[in-house]
Backbone bond lengths (Angstrom), bond angles and torsions (degrees), N, CA, C in turn:
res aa  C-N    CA-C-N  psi(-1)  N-CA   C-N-CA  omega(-1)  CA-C   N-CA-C  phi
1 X - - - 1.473 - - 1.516 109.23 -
2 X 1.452 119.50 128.31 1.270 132.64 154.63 1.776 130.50 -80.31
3 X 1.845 94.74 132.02 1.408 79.93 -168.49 1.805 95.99 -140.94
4 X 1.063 119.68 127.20 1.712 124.84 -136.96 1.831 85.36 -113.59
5 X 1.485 105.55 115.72 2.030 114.31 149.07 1.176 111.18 -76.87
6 X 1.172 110.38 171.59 1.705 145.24 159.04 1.524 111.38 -50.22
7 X 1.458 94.81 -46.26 1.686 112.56 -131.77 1.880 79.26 -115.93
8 X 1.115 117.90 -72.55 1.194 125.07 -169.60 1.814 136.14 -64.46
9 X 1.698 96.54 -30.87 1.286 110.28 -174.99 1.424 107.94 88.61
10 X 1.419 116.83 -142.69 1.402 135.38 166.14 1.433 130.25 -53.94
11 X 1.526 110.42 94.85 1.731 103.66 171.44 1.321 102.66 -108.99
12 X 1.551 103.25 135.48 2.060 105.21 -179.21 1.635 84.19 -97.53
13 X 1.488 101.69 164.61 1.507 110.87 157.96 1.107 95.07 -139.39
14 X 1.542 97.95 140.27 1.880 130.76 168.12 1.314 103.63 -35.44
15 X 1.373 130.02 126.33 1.512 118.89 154.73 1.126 126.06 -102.09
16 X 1.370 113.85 22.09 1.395 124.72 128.43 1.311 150.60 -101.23
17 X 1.084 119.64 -10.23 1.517 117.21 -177.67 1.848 79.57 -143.54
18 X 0.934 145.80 -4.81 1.725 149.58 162.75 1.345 104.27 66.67
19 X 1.240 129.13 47.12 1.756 142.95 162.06 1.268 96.82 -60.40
20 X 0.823 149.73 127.63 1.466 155.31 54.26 1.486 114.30 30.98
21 X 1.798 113.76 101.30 1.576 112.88 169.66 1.544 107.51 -148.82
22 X 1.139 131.42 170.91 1.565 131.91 -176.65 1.520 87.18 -73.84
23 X 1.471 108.06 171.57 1.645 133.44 174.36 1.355 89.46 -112.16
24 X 1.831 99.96 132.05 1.316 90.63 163.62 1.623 110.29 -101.09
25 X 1.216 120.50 -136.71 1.125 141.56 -125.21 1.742 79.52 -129.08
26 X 1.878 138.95 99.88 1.240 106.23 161.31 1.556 120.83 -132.14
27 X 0.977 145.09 169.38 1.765 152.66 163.46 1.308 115.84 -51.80
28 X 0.918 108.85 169.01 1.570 110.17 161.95 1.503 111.48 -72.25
29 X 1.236 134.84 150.76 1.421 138.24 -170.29 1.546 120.74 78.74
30 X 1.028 114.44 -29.50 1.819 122.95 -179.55 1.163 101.91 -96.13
31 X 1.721 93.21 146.95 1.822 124.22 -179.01 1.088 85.19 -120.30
32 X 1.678 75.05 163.87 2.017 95.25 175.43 1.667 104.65 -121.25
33 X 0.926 133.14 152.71 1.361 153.79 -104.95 1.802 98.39 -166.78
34 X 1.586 95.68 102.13 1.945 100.05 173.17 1.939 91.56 -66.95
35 X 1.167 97.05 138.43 1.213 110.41 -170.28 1.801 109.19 -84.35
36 X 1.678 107.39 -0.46 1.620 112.48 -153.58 1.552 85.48 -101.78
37 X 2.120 108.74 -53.76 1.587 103.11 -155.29 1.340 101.27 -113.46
38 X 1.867 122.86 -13.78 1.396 119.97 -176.35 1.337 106.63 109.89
39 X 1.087 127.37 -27.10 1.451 141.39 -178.54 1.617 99.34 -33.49
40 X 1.227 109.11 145.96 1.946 132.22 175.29 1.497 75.11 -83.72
41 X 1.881 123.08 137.87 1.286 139.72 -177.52 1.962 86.88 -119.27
42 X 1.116 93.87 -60.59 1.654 97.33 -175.87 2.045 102.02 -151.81
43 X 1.510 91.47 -179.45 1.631 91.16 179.95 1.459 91.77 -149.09
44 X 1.226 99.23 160.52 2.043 108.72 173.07 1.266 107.56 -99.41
45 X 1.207 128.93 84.24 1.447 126.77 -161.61 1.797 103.07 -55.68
46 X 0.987 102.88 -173.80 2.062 115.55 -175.05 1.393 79.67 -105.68
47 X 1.880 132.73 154.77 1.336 127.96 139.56 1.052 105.86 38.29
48 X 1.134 141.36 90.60 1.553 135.40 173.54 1.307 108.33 -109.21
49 X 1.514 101.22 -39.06 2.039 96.30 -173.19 1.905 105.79 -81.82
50 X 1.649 106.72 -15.20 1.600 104.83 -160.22 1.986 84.84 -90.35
51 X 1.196 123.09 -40.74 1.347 135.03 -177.88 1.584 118.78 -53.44
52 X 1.462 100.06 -41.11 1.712 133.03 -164.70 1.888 87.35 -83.84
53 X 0.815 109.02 -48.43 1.780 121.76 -173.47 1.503 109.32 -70.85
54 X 1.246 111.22 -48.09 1.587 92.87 172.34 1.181 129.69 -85.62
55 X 1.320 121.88 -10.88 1.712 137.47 154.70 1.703 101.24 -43.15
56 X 1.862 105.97 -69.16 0.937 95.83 -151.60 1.905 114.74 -60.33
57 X 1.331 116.35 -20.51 1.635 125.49 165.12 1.171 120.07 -51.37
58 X 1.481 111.20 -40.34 1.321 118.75 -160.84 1.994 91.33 -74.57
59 X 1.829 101.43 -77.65 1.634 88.43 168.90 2.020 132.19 -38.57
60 X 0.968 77.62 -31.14 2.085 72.67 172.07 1.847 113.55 -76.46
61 X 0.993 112.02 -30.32 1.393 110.80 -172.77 1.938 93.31 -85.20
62 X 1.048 117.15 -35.65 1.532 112.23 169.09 1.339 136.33 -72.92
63 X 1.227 96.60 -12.62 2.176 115.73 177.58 1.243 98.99 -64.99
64 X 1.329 159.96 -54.66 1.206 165.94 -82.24 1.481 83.34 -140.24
65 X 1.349 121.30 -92.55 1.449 112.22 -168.72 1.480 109.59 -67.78
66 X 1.256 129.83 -14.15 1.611 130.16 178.91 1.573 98.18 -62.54
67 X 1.861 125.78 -39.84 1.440 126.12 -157.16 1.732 87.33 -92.27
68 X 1.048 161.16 -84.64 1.336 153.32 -2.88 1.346 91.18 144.08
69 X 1.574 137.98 -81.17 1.435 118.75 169.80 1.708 128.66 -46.62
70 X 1.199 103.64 148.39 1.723 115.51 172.93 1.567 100.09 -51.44
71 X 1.627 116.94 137.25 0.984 147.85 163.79 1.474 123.79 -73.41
72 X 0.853 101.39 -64.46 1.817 129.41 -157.65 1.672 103.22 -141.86
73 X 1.119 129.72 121.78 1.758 120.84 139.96 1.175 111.43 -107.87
74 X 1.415 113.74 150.61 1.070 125.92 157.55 1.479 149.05 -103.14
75 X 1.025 149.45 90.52 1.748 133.63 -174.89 1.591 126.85 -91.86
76 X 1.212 117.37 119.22 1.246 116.34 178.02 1.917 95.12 -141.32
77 X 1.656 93.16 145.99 1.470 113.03 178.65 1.621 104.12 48.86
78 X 1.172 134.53 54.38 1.898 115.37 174.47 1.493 103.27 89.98
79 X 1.051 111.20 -43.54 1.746 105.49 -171.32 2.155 114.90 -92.72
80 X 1.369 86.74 147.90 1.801 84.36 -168.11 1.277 88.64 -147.14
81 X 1.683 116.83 122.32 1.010 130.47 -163.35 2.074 117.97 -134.41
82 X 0.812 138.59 90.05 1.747 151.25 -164.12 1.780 106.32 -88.83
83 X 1.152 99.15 119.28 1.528 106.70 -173.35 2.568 95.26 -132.28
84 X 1.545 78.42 126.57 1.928 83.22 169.96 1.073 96.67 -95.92
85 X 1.542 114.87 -167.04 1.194 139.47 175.07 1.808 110.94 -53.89
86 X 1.599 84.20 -59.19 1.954 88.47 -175.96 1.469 104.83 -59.84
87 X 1.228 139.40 -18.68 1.284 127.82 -148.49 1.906 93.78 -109.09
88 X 1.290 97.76 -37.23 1.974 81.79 169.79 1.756 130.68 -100.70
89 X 2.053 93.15 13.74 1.585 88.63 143.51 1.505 116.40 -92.50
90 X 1.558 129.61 -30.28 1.302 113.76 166.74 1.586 128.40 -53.75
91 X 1.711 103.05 -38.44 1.776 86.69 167.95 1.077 113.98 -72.56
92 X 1.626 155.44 9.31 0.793 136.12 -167.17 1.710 104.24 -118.68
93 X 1.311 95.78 -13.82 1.401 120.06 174.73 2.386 99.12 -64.96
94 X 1.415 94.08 -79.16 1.634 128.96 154.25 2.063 99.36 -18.11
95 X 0.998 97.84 -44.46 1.557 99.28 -174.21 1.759 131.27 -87.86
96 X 1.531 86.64 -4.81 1.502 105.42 -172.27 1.803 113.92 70.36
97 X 1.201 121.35 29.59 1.922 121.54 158.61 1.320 99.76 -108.53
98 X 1.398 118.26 71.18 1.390 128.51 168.09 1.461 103.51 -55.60
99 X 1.043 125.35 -43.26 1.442 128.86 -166.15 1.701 95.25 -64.39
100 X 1.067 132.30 -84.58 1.538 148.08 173.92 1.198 108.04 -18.79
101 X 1.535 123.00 -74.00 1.140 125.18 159.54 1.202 127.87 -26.81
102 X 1.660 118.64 -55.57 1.658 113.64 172.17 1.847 123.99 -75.24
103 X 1.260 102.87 -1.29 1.159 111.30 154.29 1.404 138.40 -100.36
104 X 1.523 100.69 -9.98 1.785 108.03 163.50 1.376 94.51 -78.84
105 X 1.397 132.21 -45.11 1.445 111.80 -178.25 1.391 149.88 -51.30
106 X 1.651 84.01 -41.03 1.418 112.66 169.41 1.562 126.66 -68.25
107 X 1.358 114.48 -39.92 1.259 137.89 -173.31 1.769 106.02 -76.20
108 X 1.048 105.13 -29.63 1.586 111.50 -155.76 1.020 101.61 -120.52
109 X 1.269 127.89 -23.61 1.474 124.46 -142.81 1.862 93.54 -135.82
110 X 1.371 109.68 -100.59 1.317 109.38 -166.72 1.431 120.48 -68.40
111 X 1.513 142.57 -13.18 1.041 136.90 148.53 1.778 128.70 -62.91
112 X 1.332 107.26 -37.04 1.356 97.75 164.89 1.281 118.04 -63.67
113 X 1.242 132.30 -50.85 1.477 145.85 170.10 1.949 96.70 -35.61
114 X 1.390 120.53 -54.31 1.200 102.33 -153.76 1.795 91.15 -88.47
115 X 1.431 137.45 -16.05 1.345 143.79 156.68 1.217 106.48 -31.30
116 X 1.843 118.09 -80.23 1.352 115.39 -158.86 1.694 98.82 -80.19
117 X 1.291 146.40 -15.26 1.508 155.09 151.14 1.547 105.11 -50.14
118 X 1.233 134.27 -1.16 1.192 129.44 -177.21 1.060 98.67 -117.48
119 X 1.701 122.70 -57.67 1.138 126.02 163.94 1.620 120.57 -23.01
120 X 1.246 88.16 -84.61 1.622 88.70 -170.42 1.636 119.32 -46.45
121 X 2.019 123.29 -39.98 0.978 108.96 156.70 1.772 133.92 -13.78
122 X 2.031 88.15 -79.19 1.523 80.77 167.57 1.184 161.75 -51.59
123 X 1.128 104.40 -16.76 1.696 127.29 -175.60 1.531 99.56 -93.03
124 X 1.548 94.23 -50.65 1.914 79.28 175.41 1.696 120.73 -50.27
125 X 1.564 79.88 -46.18 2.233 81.71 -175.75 1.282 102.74 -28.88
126 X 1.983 105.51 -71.81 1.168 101.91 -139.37 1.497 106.48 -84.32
127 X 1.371 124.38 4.51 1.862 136.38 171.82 1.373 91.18 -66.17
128 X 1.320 131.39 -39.59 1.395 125.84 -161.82 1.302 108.13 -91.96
129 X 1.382 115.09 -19.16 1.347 117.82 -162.11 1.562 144.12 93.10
130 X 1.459 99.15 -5.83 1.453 126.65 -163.51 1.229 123.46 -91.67
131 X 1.493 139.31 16.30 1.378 149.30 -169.22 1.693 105.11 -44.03
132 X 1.158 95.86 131.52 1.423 92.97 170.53 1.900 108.48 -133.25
133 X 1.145 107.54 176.87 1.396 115.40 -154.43 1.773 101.31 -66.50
134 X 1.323 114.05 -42.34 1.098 134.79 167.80 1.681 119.93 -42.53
135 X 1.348 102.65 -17.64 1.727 116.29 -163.13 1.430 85.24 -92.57
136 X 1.215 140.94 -28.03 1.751 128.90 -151.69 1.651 77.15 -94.23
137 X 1.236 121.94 -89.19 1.899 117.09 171.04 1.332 117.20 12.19
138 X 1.496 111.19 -61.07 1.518 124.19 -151.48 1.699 90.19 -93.32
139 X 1.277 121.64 -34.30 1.475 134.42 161.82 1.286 128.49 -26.26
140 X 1.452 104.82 -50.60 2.117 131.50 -162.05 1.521 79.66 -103.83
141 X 1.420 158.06 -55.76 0.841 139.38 176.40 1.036 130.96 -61.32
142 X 1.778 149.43 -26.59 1.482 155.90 129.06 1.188 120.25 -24.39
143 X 1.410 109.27 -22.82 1.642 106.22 175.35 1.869 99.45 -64.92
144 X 0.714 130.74 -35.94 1.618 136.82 -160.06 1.077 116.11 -65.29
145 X 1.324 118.08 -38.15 1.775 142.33 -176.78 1.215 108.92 -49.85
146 X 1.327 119.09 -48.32 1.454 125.78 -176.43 1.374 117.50 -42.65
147 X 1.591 113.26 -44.53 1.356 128.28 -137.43 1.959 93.69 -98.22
148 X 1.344 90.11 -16.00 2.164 101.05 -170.49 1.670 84.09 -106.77
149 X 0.903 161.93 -46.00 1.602 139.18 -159.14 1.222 111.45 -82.18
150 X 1.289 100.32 130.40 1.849 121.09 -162.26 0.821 106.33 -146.87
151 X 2.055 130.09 51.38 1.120 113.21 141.13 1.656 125.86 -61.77
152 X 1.066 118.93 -39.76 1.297 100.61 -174.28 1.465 121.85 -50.19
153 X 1.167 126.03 -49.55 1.475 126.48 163.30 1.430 115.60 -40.07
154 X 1.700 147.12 -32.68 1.132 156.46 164.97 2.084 99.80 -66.73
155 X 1.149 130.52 -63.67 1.259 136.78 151.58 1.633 114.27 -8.09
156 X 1.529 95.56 -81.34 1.561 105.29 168.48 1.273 148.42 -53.21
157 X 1.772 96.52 -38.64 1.715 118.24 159.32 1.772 94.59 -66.11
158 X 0.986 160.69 -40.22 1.268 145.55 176.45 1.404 115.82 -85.37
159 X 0.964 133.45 8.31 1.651 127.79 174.94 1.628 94.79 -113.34
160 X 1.499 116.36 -28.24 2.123 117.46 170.94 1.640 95.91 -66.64
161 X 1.208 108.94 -41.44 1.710 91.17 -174.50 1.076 105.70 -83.21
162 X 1.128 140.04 -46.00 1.671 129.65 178.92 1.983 108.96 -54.17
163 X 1.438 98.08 -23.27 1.892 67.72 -172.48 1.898 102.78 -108.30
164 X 1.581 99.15 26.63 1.998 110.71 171.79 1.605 88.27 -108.44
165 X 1.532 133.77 -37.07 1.513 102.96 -170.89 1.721 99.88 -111.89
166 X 1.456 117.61 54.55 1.313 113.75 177.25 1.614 96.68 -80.14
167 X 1.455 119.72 -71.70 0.669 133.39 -178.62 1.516 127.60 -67.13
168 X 1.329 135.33 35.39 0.884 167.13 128.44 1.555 143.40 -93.66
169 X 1.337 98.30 -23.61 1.837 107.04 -163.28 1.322 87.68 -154.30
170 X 1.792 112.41 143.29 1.371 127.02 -179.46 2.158 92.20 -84.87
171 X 1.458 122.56 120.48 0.943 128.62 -152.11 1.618 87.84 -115.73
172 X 1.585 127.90 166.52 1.606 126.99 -163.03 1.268 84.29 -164.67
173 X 1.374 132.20 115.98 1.712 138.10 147.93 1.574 127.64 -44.52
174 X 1.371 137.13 69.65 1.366 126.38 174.72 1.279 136.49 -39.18
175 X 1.432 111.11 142.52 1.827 90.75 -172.31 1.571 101.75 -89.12
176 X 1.350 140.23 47.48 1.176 153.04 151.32 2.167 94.22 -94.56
177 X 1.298 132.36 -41.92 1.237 111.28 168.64 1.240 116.09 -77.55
178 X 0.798 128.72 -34.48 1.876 124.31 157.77 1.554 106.06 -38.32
179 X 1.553 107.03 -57.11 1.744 84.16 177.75 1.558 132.80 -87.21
180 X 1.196 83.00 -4.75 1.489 83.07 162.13 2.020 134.10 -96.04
181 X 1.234 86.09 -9.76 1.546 99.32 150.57 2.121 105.68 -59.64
182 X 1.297 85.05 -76.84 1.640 100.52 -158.09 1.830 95.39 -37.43
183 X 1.535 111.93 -40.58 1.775 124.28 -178.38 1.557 100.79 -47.09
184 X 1.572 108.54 -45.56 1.748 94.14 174.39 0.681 136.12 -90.04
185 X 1.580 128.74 -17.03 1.127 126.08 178.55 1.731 107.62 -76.66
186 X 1.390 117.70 -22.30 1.534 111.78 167.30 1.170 120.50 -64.13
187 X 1.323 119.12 -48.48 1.413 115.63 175.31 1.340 122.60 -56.16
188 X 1.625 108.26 -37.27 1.654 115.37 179.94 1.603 96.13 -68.22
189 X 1.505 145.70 -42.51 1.133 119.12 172.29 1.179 134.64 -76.26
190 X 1.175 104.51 1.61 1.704 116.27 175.42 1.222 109.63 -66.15
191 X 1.862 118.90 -56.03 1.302 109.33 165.07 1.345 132.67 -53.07
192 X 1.496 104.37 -29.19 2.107 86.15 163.94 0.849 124.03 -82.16
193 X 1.604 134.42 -10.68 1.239 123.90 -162.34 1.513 105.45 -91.97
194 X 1.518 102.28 -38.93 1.647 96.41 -171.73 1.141 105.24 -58.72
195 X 1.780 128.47 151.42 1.323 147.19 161.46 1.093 116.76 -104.99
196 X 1.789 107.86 92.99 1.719 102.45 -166.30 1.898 105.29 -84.99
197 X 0.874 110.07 1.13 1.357 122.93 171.81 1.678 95.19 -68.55
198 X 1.130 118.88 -74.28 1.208 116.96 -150.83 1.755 95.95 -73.28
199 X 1.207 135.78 -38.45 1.812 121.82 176.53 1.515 97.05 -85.51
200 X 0.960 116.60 32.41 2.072 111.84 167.62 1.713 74.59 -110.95
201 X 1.253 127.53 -55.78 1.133 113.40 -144.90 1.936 104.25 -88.42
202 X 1.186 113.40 -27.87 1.203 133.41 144.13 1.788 140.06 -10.73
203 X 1.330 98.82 -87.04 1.734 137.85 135.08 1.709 106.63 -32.50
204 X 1.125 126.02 -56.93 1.716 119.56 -144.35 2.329 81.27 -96.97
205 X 1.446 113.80 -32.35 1.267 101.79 -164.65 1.992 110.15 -85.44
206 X 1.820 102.91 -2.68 1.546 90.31 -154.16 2.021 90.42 -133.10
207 X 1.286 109.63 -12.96 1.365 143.17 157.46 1.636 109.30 -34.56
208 X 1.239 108.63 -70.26 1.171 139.72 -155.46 1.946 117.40 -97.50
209 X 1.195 100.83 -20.75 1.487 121.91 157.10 1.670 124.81 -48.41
């Protein structure tokens, strides 16, 4: 966390042991370093908003067939049966675990969508130049996203069932799990790439103009 004087400018605090030291002066590629426990305080990411921006395209153009394409098929005895994402929150919808269901949606489905949709917002603003007051708001609220997107757990629940009905059921890879691989791994780089250091500091200097 950044917390800005009059007099002083930039003080980071440790978010680990919460030292208190000036910010210096850094490049792109260099972190700064609590000087007490070693702790990463912040980093100057490389390209973060041009890096952060093409992730977030890449995941949006992949949500669509990641939700919506076949996942998994299955065949056992004569019958061969292909279920996506959308199709086993409706049975589950169909089955009465309304609850489950609105949390596969949410979890998997409409929070990542509004993650990398936020993402890219931001990066566009500030690629364009256009920050508006409304962007710092929408800012303190994106921090949260992180902590609710659970594809990987949806990922994992489908690679436990594929390796219990291998040996049972002739099993077929959909290219809806292909995109939903590629869906996490964008989002998982989204969180490194963005530099919320640098649009806190960004936002608060061009915001306020």
């Amino acid at each position: 966390m950044s917390i800005f004087t009059e007099s002083s400018g930039q003080v980071l605090a440790c978010p680990r042991c919460d030292t208190l030291a000036y910010a210096p002066r850094v490049k792109e590629g260099q972190k700064v370093l609590c000087h007490c426990c070693g702790s990463k305080i912040m980093a100057f990411k490389k390209n973060s908003i041009e890096r952060t921006l093409a992730l977030t395209v890449a995941g949006l153009i992949v949500a669509l067939p990641a939700i919506f394409m076949p996942i998994i098929g299955v065949g056992f005895v004569g019958f061969y049966h292909q279920a996506s994402l959308f199709d086993s929150i409706l049975e589950l919808f169909d089955r009465g675990y309304l609850l489950i269901a609105l949390a596969v949606f949410l979890f998997t489905a409409a929070i990542p969508l509004i993650k990398l949709s936020g993402a890219f917002y931001l990066t566009w603003s500030i690629k364009r130049k256009r920050p508006k007051p409304a962007l710092m708001k929408f800012f303190r609220s994106y921090h949260h996203l992180d902590s609710w997107a659970m594809l990987h757990v949806f990922v994992l629940g489908v690679v436990v069932s594929m390796y219990k009905l291998v040996d049972i059921a002739d099993l077929s890879i959909g290219y809806g799990f292909t995109a939903f691989v590629f869906l996490q791994l964008c989002s998982t780089l989204v969180t490194v790439t963005l530099d919320h250091h640098y649009i806190w500091h960004y936002l608060e200097r061009h915001v306020d103009e």
